[in-house]
C-alpha positions as CSV (number, residue, x, y, z in Angstrom):
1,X,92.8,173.4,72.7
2,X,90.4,171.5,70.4
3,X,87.1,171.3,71.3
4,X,84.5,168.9,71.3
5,X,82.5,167.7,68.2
6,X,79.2,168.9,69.2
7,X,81.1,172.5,69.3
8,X,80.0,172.6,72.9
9,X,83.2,174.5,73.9
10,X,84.2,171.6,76.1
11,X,87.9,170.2,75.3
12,X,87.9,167.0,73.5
13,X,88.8,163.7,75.2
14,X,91.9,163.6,73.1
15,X,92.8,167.0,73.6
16,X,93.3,166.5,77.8
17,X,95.1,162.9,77.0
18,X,98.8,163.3,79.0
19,X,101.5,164.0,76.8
20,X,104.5,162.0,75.8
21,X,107.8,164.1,77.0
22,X,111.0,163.4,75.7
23,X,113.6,162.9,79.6
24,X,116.0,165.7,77.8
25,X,113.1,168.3,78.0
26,X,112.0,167.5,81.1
27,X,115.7,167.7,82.4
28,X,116.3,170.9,81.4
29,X,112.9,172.2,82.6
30,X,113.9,171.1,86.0
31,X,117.8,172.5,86.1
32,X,118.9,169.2,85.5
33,X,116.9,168.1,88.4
34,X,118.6,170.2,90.5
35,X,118.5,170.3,94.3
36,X,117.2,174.0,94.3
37,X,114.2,172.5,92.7
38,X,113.5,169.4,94.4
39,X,110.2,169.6,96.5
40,X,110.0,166.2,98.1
41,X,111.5,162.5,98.3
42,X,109.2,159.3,98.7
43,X,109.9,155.8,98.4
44,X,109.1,155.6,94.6
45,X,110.7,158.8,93.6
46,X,111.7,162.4,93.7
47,X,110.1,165.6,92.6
48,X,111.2,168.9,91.3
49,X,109.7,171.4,90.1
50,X,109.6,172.6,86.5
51,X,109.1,175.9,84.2
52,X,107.5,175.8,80.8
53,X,108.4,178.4,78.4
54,X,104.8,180.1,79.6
55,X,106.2,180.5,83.4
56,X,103.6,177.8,84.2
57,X,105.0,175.3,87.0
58,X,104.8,171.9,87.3
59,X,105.8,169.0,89.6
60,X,108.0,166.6,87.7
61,X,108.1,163.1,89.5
62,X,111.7,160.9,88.7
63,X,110.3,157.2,89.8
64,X,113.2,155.7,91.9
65,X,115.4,152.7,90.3
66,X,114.8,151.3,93.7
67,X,110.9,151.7,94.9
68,X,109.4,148.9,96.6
69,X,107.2,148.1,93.6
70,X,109.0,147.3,89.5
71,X,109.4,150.5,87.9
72,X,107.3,149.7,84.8
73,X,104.7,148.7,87.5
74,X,104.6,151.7,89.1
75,X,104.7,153.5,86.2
76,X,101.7,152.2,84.8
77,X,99.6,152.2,88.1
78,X,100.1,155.7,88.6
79,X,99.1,156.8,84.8
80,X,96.1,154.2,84.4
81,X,95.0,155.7,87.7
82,X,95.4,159.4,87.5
83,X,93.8,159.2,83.7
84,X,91.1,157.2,85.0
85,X,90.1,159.5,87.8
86,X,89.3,162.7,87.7
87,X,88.7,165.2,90.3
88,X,88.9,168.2,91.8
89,X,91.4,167.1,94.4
90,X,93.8,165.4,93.0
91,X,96.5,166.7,90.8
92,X,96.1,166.5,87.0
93,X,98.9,164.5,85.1
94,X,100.0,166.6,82.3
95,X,102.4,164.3,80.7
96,X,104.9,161.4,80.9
97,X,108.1,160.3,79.9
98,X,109.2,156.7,79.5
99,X,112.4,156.5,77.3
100,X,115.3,153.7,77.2
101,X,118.5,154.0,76.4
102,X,121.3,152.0,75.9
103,X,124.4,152.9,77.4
104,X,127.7,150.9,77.9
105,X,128.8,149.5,81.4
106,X,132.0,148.2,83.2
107,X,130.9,144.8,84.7
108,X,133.2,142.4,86.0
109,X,136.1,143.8,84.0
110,X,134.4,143.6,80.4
111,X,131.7,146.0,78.9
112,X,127.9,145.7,78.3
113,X,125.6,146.8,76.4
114,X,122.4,147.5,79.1
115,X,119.2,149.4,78.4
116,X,118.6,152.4,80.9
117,X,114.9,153.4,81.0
118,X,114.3,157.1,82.5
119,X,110.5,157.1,84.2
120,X,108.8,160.2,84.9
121,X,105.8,161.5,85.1
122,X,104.5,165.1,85.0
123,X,101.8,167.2,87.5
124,X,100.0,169.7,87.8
125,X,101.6,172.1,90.4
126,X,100.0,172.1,93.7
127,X,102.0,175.2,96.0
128,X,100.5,174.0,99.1
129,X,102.6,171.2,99.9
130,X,102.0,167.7,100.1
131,X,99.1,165.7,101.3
132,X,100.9,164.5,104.4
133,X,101.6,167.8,105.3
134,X,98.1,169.5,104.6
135,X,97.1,166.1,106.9
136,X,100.0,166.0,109.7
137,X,101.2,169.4,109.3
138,X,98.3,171.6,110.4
139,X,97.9,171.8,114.2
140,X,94.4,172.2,115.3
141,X,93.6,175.3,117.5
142,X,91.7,175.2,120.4
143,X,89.1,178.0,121.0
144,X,90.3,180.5,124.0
């Protein structure tokens, strides 16, 4: 990892910048986002888990054709948000992927030409579960 200019041994701005991810790596990294290696399900997408070539894990997040909010809003949002903060908290984003491709469709009995765009974004791997369940899931204990 390159390091700062003052030789500080700090990483460089650049250097922790999220990185672009082409969708056919980050299928196969998830089994083809297979149900084995789905953690969770929310209203703006899925995630699975993933395996880089190192063993490391991460949380791959599909964003859902069908969230509440656009999914080039979304997309944005989360990735202007999670670069601008920074904390010990919250889960680091590692890298993104925002491809389109054009593909050819049946419609009303003739064929288009449409552009698919594949929206994901790419965690840091949290084992603990999800914030609802460290928040919901935890029963409080009463002394005896």
């Amino acid at each position: 990892m390159a390091t700062g200019a003052s030789g500080d041994g700090k990483p460089s701005l650049l250097s922790t910048l999220p990185k672009q991810l082409p969708a056919d790596f980050l299928k196969e990294i998830t089994k083809g986002f297979s149900a084995e290696r789905k953690l969770g399900q929310g209203a703006f997408g899925t995630v699975y888990m993933g395996f880089l070539q190192d063993g490391q894990a991460i949380a791959v997040k599909k964003l859902s054709d069908n969230s509440p909010v656009a999914t080039d809003k979304q997309f944005k949002n989360e990735v202007g948000n999670l670069m601008a903060i920074q904390h010990e908290n919250i889960v680091r984003l590692y890298g993104y992927c925002h491809e389109a491709q054009k593909r050819v469709i049946e419609h009303n009995g003739r064929y288009i030409l449409v552009d698919v765009v594949e929206s994901m974004l790419c965690y840091e791997y949290a084992p603990n579960g999800n914030l609802a369940k460290c928040i919901f899931g935890m029963r409080m204990h009463s002394p005896t």
